[in-house]
C-alpha positions in Angstrom: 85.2 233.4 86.9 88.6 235.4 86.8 92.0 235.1 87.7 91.3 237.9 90.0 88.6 235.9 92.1 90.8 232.7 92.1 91.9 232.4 95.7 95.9 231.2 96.7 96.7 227.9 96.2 94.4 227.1 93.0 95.5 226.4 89.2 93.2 227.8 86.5 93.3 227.5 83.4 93.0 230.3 80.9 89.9 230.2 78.6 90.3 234.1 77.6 92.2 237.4 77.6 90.1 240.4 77.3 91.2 243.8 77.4 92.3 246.2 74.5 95.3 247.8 73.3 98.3 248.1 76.0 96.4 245.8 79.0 95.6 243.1 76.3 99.7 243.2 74.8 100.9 243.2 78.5 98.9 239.8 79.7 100.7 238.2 76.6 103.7 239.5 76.7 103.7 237.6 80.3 103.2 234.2 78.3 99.6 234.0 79.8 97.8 232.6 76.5 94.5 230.8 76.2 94.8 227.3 77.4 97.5 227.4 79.6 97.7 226.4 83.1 98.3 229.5 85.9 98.7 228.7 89.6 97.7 231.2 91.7 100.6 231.6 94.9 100.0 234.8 96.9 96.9 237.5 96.9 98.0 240.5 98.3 95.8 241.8 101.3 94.0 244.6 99.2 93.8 242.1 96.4 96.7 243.9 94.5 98.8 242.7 93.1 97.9 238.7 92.4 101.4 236.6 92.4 100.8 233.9 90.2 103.6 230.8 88.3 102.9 230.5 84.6 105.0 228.0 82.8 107.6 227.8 85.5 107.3 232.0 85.5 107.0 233.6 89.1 104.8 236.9 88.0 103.2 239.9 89.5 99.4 240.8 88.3 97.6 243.7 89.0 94.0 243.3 89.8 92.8 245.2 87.0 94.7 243.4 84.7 93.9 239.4 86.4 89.7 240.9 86.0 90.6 240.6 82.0 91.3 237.0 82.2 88.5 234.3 81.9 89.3 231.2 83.8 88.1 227.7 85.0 89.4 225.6 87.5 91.5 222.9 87.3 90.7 219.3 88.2 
């Protein structure tokens, strides 16, 4: 699954960042590592762009950038 098919409300947690180059620097930049804990607050209508909270962080995604990140759900 990927951050960009989480729906509002859940908390995933990162297993992996894909992309390359500038997409890949970006996610990080953001703080969003492997392992950490994202909760997903607001999907825009058209699915861009994916408001999320990492580590107390409100943050805008963009859908092509949230399809990069491998996540699970949180129990």
């Amino acid at each position: 699954m990927t951050l960009g098919e989480a729906r509002p409300g859940n908390t995933v947690i990162v297993r992996k960042v894909g992309g390359a180059g500038p997409t890949m620097r970006r996610i990080m930049d953001m703080g969003i590592t492997k392992g950490c804990s994202v909760h997903v607050r607001k999907v825009a209508p058209l699915g861009d762009p994916i408001e999320v909270t990492v580590r107390g962080y409100e943050l805008s995604l963009r859908k092509s950038d949230a399809s990069n990140i491998a996540v699970e759900l949180q129990q």
